[in-house]
Backbone as CSV, one residue per row, in Angstrom:
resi,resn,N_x,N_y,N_z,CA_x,CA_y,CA_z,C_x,C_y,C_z
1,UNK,101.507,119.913,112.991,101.700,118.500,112.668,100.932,117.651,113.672
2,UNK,100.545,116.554,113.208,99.920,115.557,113.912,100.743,114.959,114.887
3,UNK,99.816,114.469,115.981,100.931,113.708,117.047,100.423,112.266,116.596
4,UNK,101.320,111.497,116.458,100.616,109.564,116.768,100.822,109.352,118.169
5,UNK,100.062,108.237,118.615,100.425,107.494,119.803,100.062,106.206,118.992
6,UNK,101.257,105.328,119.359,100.946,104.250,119.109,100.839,103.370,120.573
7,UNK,99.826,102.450,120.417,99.151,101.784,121.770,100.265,100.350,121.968
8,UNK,99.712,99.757,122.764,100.025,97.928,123.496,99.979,97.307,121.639
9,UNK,100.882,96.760,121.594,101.151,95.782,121.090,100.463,94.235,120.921
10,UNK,99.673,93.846,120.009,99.643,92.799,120.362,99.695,91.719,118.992
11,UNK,100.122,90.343,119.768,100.681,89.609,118.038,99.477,88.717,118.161
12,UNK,99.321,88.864,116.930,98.504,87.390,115.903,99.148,87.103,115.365
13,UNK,98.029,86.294,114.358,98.444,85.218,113.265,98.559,85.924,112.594
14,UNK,100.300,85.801,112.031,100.842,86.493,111.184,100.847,87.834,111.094
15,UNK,100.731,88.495,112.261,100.687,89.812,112.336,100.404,90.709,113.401
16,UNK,100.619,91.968,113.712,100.203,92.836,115.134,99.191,93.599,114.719
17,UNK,98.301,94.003,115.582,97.526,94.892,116.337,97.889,95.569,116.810
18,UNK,97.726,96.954,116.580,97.854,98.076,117.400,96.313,99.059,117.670
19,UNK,95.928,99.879,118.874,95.236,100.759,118.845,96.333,102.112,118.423
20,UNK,95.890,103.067,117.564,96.666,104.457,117.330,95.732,105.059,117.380
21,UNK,95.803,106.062,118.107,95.384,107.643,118.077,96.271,108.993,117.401
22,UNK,95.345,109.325,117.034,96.316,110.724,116.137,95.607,111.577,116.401
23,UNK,96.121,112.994,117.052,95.609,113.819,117.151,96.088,115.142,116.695
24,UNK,95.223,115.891,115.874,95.024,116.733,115.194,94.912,118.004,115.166
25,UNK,95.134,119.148,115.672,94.709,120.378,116.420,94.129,119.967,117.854
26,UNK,92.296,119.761,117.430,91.786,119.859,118.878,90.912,118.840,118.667
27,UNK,90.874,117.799,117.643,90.242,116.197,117.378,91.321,115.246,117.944
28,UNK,90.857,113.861,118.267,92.001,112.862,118.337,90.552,112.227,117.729
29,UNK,91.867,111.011,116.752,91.201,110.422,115.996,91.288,108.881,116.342
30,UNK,90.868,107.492,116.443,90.871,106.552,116.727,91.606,105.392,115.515
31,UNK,92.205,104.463,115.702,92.347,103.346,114.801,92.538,102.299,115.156
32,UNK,92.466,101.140,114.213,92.492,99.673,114.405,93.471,99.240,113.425
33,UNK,94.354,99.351,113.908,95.630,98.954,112.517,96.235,97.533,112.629
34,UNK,96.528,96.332,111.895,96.974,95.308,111.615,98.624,95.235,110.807
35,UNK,99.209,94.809,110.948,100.691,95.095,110.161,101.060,93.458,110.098
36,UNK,101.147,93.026,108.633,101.290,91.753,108.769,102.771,91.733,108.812
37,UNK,102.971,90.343,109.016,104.808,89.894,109.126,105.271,90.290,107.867
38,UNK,104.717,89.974,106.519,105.059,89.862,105.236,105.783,91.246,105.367
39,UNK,104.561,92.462,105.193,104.613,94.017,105.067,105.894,94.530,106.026
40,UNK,106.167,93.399,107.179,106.932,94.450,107.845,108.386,93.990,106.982
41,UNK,108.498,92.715,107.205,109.672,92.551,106.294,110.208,93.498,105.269
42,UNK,108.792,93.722,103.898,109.379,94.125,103.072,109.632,95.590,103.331
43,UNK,109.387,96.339,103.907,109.136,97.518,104.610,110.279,98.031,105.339
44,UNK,110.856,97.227,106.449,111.739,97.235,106.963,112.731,96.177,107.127
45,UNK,112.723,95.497,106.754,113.613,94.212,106.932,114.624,93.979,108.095
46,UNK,112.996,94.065,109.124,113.495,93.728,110.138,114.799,94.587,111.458
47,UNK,114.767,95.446,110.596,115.887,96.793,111.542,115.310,97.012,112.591
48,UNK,113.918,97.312,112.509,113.055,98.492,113.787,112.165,97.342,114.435
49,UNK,111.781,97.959,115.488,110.479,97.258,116.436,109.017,97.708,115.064
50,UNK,108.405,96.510,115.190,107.289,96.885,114.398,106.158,98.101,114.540
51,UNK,106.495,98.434,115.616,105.532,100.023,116.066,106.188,100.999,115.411
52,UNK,107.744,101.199,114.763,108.118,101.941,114.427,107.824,101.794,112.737
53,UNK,107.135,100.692,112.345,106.729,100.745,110.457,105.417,101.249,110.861
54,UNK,104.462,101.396,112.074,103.324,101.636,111.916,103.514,102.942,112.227
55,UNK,104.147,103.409,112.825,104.362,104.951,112.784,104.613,105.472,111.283
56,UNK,105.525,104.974,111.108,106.135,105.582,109.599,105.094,105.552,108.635
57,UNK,104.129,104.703,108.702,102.577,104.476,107.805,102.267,105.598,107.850
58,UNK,101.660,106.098,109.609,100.581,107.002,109.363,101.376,108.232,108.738
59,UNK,102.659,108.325,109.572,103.237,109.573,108.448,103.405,109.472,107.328
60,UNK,103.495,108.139,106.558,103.165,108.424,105.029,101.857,108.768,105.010
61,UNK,100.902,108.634,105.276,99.155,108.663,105.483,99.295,109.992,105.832
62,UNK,99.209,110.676,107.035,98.859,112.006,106.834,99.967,112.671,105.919
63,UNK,101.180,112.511,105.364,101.440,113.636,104.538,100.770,113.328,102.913
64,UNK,99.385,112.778,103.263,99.061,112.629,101.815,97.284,113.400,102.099
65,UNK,96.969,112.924,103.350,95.420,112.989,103.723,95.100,113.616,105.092
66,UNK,94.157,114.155,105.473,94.057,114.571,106.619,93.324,113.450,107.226
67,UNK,93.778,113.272,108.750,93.601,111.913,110.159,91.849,111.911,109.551
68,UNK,91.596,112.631,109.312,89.685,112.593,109.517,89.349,111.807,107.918
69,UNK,90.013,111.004,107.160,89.746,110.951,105.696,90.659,109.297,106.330
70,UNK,91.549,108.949,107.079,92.073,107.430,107.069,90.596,106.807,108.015
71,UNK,90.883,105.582,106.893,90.003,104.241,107.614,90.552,103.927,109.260
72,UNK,89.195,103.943,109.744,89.529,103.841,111.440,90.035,102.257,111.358
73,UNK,89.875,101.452,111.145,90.399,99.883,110.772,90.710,99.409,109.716
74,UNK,91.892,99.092,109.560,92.564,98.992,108.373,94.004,97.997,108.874
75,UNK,94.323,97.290,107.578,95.384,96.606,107.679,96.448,97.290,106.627
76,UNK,98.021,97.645,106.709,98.756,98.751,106.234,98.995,98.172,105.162
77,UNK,98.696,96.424,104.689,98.737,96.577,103.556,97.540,97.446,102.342
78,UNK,96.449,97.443,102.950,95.342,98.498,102.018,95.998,99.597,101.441
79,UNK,97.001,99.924,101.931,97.558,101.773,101.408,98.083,101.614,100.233
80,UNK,98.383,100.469,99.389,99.088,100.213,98.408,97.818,100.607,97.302
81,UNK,96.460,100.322,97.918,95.320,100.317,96.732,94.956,102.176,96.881
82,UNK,95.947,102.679,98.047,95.285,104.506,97.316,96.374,105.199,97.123
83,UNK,97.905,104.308,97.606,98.830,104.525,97.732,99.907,103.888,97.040
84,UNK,99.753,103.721,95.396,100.819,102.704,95.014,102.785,102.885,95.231
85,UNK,102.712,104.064,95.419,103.883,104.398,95.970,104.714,103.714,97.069
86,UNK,103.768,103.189,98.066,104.458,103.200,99.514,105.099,101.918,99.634
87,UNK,105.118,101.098,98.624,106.672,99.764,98.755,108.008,100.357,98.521
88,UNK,108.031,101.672,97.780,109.263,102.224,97.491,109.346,103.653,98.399
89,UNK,108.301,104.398,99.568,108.564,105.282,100.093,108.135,105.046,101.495
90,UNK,107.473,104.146,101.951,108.197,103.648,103.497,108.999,103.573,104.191
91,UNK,110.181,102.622,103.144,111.129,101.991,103.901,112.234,103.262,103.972
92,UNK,111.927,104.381,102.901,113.124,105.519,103.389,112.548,106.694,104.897
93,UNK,111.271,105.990,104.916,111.228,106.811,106.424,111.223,106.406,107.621
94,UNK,111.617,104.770,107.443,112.180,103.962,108.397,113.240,104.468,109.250
């Protein structure tokens, strides 16, 4: 299984920044992830620290794709366009 690290925190407009690394056997992989306020709401409604919906992403993400196949920058709403599932299977791995 993959490890995440999720990085420093940081807030914008209307949303966080994170750096994540995931590493893979003997690759670590890089990212630029965005999580808007909207997404976290509907996602979690507000229970968890927001590093914990961006975790739960990539584990929806790798149990679908391998780390070397996700967009290195990406905002978690995009997963809905390869992922129409994940408004109804996120929030149970919250």
């Amino acid at each position: 299984m993959a490890s995440i690290e999720i990085g420093t925190e940081t807030e914008g407009t209307n949303n966080w920044s994170y750096q994540v690394d995931v590493r893979d056997e003997d690759e670590t992989y890089e990212y630029k992830v965005t999580l808007s306020w909207s997404d976290y709401d509907l996602w979690s409604h507000g229970r968890v620290a927001p590093e914990k919906v961006v975790r739960a992403a990539f584990e929806f993400l790798l149990d679908r794709e391998p780390a070397g196949d996700i967009l290195s920058q990406f905002d978690c709403s995009v997963i809905r366009r390869f992922f129409p599932d994940v408004d109804a299977e996120l929030p149970r791995m919250i």
